[in-house]
N, C-alpha and C positions, 0 to 999 in steps of 0.2 A: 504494500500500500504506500511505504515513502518513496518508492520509485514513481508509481504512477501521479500521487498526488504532492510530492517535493517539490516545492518551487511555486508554486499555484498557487492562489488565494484560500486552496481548501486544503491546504497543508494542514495537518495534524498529528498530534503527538500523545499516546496515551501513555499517562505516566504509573497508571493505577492497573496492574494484575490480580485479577479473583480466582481463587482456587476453589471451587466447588468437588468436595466427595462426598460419596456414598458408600453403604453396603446395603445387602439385601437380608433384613432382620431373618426373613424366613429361612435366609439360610445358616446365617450364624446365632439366633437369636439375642435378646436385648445385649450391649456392650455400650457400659458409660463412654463415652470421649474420650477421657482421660485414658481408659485402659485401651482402646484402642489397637492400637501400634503392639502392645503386647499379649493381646487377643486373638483378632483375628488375622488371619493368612493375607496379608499384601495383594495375592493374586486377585479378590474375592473384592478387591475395591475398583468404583466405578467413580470415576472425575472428570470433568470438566476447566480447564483453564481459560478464561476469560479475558477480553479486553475490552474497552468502551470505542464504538467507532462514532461517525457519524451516521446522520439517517443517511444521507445522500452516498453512503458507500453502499453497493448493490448487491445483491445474492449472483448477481453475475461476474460483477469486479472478486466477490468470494472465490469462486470458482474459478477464477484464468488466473488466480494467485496460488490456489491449492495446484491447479495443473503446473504451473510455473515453481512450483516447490516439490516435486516427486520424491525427491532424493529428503526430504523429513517424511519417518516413517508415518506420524498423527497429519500429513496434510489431506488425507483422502475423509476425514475428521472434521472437516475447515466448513464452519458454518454462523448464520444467525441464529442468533436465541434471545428469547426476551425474559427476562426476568424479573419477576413481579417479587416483593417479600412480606 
C-alpha cells in the first residue's frame, strides 16, 4: 500500500497493530488468559493481525497486494474486516 499510495495526497501511515486470538473453548474447554500460553497447544490458536486502512483502500487494491506478496506465507490471508466491540 506505501508503494501505491506514497507520494499522493492519500498517503498513509498506520502506526497502531491489533492482534486478535482465539481458541475454540469446545475444544480445549474454559482456560483463564492468564494461563493461556501454558494450557493450551499453540497449534489450537486462531489470530488475526490487524491494521487501520482507509475506506478509500479497496478489496481490490487488497488483493493485487496479496498477489504482489506470494512469497509471505499469510498473504493469500490478506483481507477487510470490520470490527465492531
Amino acid at each position: 500500500m506505501q508503494k501505491k499510495y506514497g507520494g499522493t495526497e492519500q498517503a498513509f501511515i498506520s502506526q497502531v497493530v491489533e492482534i486478535f486470538y482465539w481458541f475454540d473453548e469446545e475444544q480445549t474447554g474454559f482456560v483463564d488468559i492468564g494461563e493461556f500460553y501454558t494450557t493450551v497447544d499453540l497449534e489450537q490458536l486462531h489470530y488475526r493481525i490487524a491494521i487501520r486502512i482507509p475506506e478509500y483502500v479497496s478489496d481490490k487494491d487488497i488483493q493485487e497486494i496479496a498477489q504482489r506478496s506470494a512469497e509471505n506465507p499469510f498473504s493469500r490471508d490478506f483481507g477487510r474486516f470490520t470490527y465492531t466491540a
